[in-house]
C-alpha positions as CSV (number, residue, x, y, z in Angstrom):
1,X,4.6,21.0,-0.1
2,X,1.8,22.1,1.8
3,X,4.1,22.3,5.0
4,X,7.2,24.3,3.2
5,X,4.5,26.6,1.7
6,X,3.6,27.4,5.4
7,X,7.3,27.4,6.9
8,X,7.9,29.7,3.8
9,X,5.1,32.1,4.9
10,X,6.1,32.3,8.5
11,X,9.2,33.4,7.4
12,X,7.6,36.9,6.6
13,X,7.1,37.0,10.7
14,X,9.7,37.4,13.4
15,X,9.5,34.0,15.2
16,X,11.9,31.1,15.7
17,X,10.5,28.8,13.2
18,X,11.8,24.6,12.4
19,X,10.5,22.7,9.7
20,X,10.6,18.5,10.7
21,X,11.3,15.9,8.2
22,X,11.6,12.4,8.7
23,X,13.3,11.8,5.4
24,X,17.0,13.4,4.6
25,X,15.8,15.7,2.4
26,X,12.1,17.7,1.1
27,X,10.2,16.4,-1.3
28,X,10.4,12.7,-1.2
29,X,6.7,11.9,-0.6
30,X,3.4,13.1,-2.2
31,X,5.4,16.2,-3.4
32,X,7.5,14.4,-5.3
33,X,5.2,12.0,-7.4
34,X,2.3,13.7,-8.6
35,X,0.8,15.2,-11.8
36,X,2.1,18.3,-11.3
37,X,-1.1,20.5,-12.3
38,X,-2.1,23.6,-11.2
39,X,-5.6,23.1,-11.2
40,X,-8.1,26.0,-12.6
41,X,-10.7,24.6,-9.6
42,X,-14.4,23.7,-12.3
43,X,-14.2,20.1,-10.3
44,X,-14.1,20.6,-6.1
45,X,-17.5,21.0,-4.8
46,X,-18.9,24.2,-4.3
47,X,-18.6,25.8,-0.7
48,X,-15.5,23.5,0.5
49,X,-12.5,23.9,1.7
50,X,-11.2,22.2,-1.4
51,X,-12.6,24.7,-4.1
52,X,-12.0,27.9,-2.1
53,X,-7.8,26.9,-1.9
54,X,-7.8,25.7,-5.0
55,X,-9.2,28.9,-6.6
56,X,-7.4,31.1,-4.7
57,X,-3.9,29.0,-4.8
58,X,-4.1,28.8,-8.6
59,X,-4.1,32.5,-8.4
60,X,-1.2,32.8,-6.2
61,X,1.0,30.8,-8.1
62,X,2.1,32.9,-11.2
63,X,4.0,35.3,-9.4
64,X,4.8,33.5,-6.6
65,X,6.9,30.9,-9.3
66,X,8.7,33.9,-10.2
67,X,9.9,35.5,-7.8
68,X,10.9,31.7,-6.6
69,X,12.5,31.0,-9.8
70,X,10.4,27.9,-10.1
71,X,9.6,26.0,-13.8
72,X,5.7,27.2,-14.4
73,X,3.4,27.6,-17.6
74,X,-0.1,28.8,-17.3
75,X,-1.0,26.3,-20.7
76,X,-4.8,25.5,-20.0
77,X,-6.2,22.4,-19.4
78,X,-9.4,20.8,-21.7
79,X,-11.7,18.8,-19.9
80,X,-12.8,16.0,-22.7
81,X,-16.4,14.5,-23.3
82,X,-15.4,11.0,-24.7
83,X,-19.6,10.2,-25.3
84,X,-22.7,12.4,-25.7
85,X,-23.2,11.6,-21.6
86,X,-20.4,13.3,-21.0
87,X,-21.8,16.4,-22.6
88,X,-23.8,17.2,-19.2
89,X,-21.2,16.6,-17.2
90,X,-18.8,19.2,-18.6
91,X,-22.1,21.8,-18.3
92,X,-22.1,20.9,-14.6
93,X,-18.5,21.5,-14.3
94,X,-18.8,24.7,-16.4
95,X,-21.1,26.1,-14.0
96,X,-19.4,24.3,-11.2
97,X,-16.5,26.3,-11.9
98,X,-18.6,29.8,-12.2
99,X,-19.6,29.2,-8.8
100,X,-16.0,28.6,-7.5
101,X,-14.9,32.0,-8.8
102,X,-12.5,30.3,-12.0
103,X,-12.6,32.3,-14.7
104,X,-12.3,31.8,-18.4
105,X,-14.6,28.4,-18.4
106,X,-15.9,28.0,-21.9
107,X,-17.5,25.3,-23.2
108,X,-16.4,24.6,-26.8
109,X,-17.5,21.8,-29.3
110,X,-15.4,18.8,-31.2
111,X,-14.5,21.1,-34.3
112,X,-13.3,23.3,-31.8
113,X,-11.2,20.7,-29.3
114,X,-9.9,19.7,-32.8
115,X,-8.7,23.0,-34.0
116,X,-6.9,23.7,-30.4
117,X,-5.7,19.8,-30.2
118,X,-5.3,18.2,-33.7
119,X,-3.7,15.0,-32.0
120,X,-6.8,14.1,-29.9
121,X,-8.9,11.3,-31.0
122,X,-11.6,12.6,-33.5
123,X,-14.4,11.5,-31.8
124,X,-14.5,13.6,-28.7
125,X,-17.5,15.2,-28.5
126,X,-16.7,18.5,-26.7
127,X,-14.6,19.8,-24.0
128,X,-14.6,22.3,-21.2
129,X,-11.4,25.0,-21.7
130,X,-9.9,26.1,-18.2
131,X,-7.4,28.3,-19.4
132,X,-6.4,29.4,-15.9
133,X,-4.9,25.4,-15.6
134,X,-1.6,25.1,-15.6
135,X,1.8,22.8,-15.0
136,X,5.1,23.6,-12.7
137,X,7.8,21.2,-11.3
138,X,6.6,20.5,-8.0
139,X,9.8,19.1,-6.2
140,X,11.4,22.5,-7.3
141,X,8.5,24.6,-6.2
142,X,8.8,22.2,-2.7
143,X,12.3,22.6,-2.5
144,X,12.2,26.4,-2.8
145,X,9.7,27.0,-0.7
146,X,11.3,25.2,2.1
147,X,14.8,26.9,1.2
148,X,13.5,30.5,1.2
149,X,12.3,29.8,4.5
150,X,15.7,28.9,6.0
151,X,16.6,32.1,3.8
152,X,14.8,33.8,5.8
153,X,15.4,32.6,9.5
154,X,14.0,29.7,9.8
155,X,15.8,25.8,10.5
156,X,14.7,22.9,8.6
157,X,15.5,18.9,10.3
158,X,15.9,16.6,8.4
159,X,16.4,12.6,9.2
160,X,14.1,13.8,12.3
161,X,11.1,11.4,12.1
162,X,8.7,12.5,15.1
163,X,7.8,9.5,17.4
164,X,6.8,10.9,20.7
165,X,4.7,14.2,21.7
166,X,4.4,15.8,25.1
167,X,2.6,18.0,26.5
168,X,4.3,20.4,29.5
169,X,4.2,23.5,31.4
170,X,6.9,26.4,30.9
171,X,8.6,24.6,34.1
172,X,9.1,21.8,32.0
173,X,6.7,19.6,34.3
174,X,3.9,17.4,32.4
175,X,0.6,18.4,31.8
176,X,-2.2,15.8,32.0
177,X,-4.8,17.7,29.9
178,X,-4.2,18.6,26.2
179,X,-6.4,21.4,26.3
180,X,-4.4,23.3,28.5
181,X,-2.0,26.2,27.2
182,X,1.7,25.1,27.5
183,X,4.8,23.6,25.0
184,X,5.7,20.8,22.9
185,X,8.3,18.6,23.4
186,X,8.9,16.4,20.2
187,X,11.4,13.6,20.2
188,X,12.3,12.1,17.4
189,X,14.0,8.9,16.3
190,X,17.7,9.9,15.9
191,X,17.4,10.5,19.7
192,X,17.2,14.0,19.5
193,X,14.0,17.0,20.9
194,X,12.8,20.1,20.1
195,X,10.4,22.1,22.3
196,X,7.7,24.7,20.7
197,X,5.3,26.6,21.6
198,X,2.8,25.6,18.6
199,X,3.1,22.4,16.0
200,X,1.3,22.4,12.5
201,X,0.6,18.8,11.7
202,X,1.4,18.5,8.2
203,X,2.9,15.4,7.4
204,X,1.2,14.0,4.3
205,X,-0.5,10.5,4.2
206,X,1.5,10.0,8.0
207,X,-0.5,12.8,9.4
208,X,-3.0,11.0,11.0
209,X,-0.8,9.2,12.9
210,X,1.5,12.4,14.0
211,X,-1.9,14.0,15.4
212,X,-2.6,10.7,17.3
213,X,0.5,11.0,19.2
214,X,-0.8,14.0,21.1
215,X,-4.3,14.5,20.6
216,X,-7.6,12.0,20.1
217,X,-8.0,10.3,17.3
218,X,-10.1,12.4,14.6
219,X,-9.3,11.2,11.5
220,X,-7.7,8.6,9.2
221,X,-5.6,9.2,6.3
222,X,-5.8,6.6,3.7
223,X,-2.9,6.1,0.6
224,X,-4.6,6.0,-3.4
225,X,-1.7,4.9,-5.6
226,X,-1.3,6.1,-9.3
227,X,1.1,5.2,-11.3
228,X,2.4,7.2,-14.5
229,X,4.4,7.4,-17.9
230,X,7.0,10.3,-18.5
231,X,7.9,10.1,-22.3
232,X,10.9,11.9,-23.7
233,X,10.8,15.3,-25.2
234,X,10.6,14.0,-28.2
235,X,6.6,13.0,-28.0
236,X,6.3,16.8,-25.7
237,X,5.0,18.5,-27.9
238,X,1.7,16.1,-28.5
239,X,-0.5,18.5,-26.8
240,X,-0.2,21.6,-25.5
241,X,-2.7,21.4,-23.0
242,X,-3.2,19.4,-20.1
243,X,-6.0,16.9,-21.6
244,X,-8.5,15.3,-18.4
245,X,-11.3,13.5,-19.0
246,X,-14.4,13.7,-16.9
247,X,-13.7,12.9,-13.4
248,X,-15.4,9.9,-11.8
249,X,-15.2,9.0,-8.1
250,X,-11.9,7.6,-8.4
251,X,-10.4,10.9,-9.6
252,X,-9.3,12.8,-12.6
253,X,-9.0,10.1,-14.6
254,X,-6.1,9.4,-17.0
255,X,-4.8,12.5,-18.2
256,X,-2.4,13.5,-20.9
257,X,0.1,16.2,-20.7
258,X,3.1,18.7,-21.6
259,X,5.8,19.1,-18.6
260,X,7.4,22.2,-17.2
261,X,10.1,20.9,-18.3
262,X,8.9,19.6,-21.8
263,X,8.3,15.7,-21.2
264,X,5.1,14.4,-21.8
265,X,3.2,12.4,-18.8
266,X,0.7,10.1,-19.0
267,X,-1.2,8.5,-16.2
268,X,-2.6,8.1,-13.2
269,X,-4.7,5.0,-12.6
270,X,-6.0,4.8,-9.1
271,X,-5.5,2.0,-6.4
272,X,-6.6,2.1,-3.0
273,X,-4.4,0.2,-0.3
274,X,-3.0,0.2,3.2
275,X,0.9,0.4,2.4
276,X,2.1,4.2,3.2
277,X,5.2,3.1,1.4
278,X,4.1,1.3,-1.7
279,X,5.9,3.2,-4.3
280,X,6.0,0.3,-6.5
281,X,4.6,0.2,-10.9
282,X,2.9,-2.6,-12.0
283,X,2.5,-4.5,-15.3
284,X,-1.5,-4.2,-14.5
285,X,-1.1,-0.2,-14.0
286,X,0.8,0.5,-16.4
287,X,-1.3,-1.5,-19.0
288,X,-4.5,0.4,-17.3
289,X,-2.8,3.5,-18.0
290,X,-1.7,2.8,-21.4
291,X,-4.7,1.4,-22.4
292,X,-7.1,4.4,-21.5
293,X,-4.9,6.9,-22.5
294,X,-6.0,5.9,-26.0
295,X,-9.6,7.6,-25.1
296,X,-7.8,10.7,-25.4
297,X,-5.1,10.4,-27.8
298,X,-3.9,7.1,-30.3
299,X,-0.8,9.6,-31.1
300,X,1.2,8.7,-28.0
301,X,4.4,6.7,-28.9
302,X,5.1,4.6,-25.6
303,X,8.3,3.1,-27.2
304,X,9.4,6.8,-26.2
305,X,8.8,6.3,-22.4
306,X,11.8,7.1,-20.5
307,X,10.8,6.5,-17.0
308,X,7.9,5.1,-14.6
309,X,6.9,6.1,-11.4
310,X,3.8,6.0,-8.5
311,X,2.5,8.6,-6.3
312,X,0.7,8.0,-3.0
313,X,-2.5,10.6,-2.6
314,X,-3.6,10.7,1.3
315,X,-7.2,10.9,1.6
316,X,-9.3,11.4,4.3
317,X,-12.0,9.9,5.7
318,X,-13.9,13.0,5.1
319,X,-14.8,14.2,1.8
320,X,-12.8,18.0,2.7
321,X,-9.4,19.1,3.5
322,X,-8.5,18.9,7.2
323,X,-8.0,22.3,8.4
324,X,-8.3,23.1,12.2
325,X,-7.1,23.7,15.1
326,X,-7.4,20.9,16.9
327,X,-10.0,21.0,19.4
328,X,-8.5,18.4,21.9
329,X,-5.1,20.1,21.6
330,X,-4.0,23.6,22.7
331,X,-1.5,25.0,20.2
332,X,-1.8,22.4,17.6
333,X,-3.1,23.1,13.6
334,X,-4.2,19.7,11.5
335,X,-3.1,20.1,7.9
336,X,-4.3,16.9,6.7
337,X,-5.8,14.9,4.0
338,X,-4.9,17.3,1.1
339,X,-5.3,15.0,-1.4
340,X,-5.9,17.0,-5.2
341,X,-5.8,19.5,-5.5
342,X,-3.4,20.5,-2.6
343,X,-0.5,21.1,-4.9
344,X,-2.8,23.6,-6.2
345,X,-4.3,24.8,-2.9
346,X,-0.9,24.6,-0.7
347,X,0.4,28.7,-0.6
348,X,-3.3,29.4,0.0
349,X,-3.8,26.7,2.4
350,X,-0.8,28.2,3.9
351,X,-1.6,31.9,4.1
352,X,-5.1,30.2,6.0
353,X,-2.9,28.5,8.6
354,X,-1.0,31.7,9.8
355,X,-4.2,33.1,10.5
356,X,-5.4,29.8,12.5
357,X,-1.9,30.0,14.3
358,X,-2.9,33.8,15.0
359,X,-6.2,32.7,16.6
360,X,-4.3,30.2,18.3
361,X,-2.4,32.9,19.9
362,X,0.7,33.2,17.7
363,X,1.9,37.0,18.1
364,X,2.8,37.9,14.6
365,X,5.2,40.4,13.9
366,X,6.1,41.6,10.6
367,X,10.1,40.5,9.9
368,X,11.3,43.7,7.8
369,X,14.1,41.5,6.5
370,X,11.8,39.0,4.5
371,X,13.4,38.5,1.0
372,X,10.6,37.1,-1.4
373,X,13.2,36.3,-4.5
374,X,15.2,33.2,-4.5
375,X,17.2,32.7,-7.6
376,X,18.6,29.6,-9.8
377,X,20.3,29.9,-13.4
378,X,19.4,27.3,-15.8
379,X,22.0,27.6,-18.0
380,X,20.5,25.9,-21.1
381,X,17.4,28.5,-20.9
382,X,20.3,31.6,-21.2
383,X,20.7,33.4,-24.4
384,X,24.1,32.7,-26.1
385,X,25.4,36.6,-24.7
386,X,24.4,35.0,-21.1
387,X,26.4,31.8,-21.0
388,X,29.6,33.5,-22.5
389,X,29.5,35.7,-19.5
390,X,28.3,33.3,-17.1
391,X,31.1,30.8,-18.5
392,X,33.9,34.1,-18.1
393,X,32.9,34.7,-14.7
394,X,33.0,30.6,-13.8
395,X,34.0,28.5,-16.2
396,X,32.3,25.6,-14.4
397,X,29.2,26.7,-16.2
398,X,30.9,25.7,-19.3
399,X,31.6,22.3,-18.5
400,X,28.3,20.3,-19.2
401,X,27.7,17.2,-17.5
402,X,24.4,15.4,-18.6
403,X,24.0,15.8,-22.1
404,X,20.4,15.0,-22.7
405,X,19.3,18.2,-20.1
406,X,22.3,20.2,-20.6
407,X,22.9,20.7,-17.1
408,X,26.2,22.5,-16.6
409,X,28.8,21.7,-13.3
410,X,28.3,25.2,-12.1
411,X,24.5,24.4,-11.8
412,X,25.1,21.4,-9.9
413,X,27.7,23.1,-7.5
414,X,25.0,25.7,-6.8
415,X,22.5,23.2,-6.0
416,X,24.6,21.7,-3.4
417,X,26.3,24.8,-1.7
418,X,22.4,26.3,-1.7
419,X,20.7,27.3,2.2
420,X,18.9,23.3,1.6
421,X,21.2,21.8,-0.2
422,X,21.4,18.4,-2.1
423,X,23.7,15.9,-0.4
424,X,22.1,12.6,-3.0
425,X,21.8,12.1,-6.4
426,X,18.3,11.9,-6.3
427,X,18.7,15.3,-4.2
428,X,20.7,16.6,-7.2
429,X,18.3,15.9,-9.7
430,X,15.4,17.5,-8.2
431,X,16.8,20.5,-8.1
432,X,18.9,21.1,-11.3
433,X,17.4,18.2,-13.8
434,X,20.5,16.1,-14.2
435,X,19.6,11.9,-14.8
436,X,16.2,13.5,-15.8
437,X,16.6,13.1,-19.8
438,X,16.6,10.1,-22.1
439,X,19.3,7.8,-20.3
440,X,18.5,8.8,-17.1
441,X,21.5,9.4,-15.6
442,X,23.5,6.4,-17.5
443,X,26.1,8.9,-18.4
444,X,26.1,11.6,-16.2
445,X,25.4,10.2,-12.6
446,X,28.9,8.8,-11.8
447,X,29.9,13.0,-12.6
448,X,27.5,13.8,-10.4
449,X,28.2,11.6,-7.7
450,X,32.2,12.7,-7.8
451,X,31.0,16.2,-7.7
452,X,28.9,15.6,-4.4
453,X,32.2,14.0,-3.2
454,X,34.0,16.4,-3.4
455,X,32.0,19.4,-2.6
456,X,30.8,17.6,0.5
457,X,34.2,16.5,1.4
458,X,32.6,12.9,2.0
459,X,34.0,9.6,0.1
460,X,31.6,8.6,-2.7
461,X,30.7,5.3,-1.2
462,X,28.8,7.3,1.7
463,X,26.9,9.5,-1.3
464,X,23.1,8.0,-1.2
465,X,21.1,7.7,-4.3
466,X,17.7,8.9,-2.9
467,X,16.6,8.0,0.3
468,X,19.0,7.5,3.3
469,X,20.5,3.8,3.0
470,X,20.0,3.9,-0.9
471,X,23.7,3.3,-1.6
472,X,25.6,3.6,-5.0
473,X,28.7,2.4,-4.3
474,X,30.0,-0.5,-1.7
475,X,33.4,-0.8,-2.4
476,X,35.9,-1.0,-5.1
477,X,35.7,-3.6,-7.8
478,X,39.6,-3.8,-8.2
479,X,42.3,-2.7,-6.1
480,X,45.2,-0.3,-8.6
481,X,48.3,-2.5,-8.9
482,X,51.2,-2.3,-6.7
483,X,53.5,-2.0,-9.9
């Protein structure tokens, strides 16, 4: 997220601008599995780099969703006392949160928690309101950040997993010292290079070892696992706001809360390992998260759950964001260790990086062409007058293929002839919903997988589910008769 929000924001400049993925397609890492909060920014410590993006990335997101066409709902967030102890705590937060710049922090007592959030547990003491706090779909908000930058100039590579930096001089020869101003030449592991003049480091929990392939090591980047409930729409409207309890060292906590897109989520525990790729549940999690949840709530019906999933938080081995140029490295930016809340902070941490690139000595020019909007139709959120003429004007908007979203063909079409199109299933259903609802995707993901056939002009054994080498299909089950 973090590094779309900036190849987004470059796109507002004239420059030749490339966005590397190792994966085949945005949005498969921390992006992907997270809470999806917008933060209000009571919790991050006064005076870091952490409270100042999340403050002024909270802010940016309202209209920066809409002109994106990305799910988002300001709904507040309560921050619960469970005891009398926690009591202080939310006062510290409260005035925390005053000196961060949020605004709207009140701190309100149980009759009041109550009257906002009947389906809380009665004996919660207090709460601090953030009303600022608020929930989006991140994969869309990743995905349209990095698509509005191909929008508007820029190339994105996927399946490009960088493996070797070098260093060299305009001739092409190499340079022994770093520090010196030259290019990059990046190869990656389909055999493929690319040579730039700068590099922004912002690969996630791998960043660490992406900076140590040019520069001297400066930090480690360390995965905290969480693992989470999403509940059916049925049990959505349990709370309206997102419900935290204090946080502790570990985190947030357990939280409880509403989706964009009208779920309800439950979770994170927290687990710290070494596996970068440990996107595993557990019977232990799971139980962890269930059990605490009850803190906040006794109302949540887990027989509802409809899917489980784990996230992978990078944390540094600071207590801060990394953001810097790098001082051993000409030309290179470390956007590293955003751990939460850099969903939150990521257009502000963004807007900060163009200006480090500036420094750097990036020549900015403003690009006269940059479009801001980006549109999608969700055809279940038109009015009735709106789908009959959607449906006249392509009929494929009338054909519905997963029942439990109501995601139309002519919304799945779109999302694969888009600038970033999806070429998976998995791809799909990040960016128009369907195999999100109840069955998740029993009945509508061989439709989907035909469609992506066909509009790719592939066979549908070579269609992946998520990741590249995640295959559906392997081969027919029966041959037709010769008869």
């Amino acid at each position: 997220m973090v590094g779309s929000a900036l190849f987004y924001e470059l796109g507002k400049y004239n420059l030749k601008t490339a966005l590397i993925e190792k994966e085949n397609d945005v949005a498969l890492g921390s992006s992907r599995a997270n809470s999806a909060i917008v933060y209000a920014g009571y919790d991050p410590p006064n005076g870091t780099m952490l409270a100042r993006f999340n403050v002024e990335g909270n802010r940016l997101y309202p209209k920066l969703c809409e002109e994106l066409s990305v799910p988002y709902r300001q709904n507040g967030s309560l921050i619960v006392a469970l005891c009398e102890e926690d009591l202080s705590q939310l006062r510290f937060l409260y005035e925390n949160g005053v000196k961060n710049g949020v605004e709207g922090l009140e701190i309100i007592d149980s009759a009041a928690v109550r009257q906002l959030e009947p389906n809380l547990q009665p004996s919660i003491c207090g709460a601090l309101l953030a009303p600022t706090g608020g929930i989006v779909g991140s994969y869309e908000f990743t995905t349209a950040l990095a698509e509005s930058g191909v929008i508007n100039g820029g190339e994105v590579f996927l399946n490009s997993e960088v493996i070797k930096i070098e260093k060299i001089a305009e001739d092409g020869s190499p340079l022994q010292d770093s520090k010196r101003e030259g290019f990059f030449r990046l190869f990656f592991s389909n055999g493929s290079s690319l040579t730039s003049r700068f590099i922004v480091n912002a690969a996630g929990i791998y960043s660490d070892s992406v900076q140590r392939l040019i520069g001297k090591e400066r930090f480690s980047v360390t995965p905290r696992k969480g693992e989470y409930y999403i509940l059916d729409k049925r049990q959505g409207n349990l709370v309206d706001r997102t419900i935290f309890m204090c946080p502790s060292k570990l985190g947030k906590g357990v939280l409880i809360s509403p989706t964009v897109h009208g779920n309800l989520l439950v979770g994170p525990d927290a687990q710290d390992g070494d596996d970068k790729e440990d996107f595993s549940t557990s019977r232990k999690g799971l139980d962890f998260v269930r059990k605490t949840s009850t803190l906040l709530s006794d109302k949540v019906d887990f027989r509802d759950s409809i899917r489980n999933f784990a996230g992978l938080r990078a944390l540094p081995s600071g207590k801060d964001f990394i953001i810097e140029l790098d001082p051993d490295v000409s030309g290179m930016v470390n956007l590293a260790g955003i751990k939460s809340p850099g969903l939150t902070s990521s257009p502000a941490i963004a807007k900060y990086a163009v200006e480090l690139l500036a420094n750097a000595g990036l020549e900015l020019k403003e690009n006269s062409n940059f479009n801001p909007y980006r549109k999608q139709i969700r055809f279940a959120e038109l009015s009735a007058e709106e789908k009959a003429a959607l449906v006249a004007q392509d009929p494929r908007f009338g054909r519905v293929i997963c029942r439990c979203e109501q995601v139309t063909e002519g919304e799945i079409v779109e999302s694969i002839r888009r600038p970033l199109g999806a070429t998976t299933l998995d791809g799909v259903k990040r960016r128009c919903r369907p195999g999100s609802g109840r069955c998740q995707g029993g009945f509508c993901g061989p439709r989907v997988l035909e469609i992506l056939s066909r509009e790719l002009g592939v066979e549908r054994e070579s269609i992946a589910k998520d990741k590249s080498g995640s295959r559906v299909l392997f081969g027919k089950t029966k041959e037709p008769s010769d008869r």
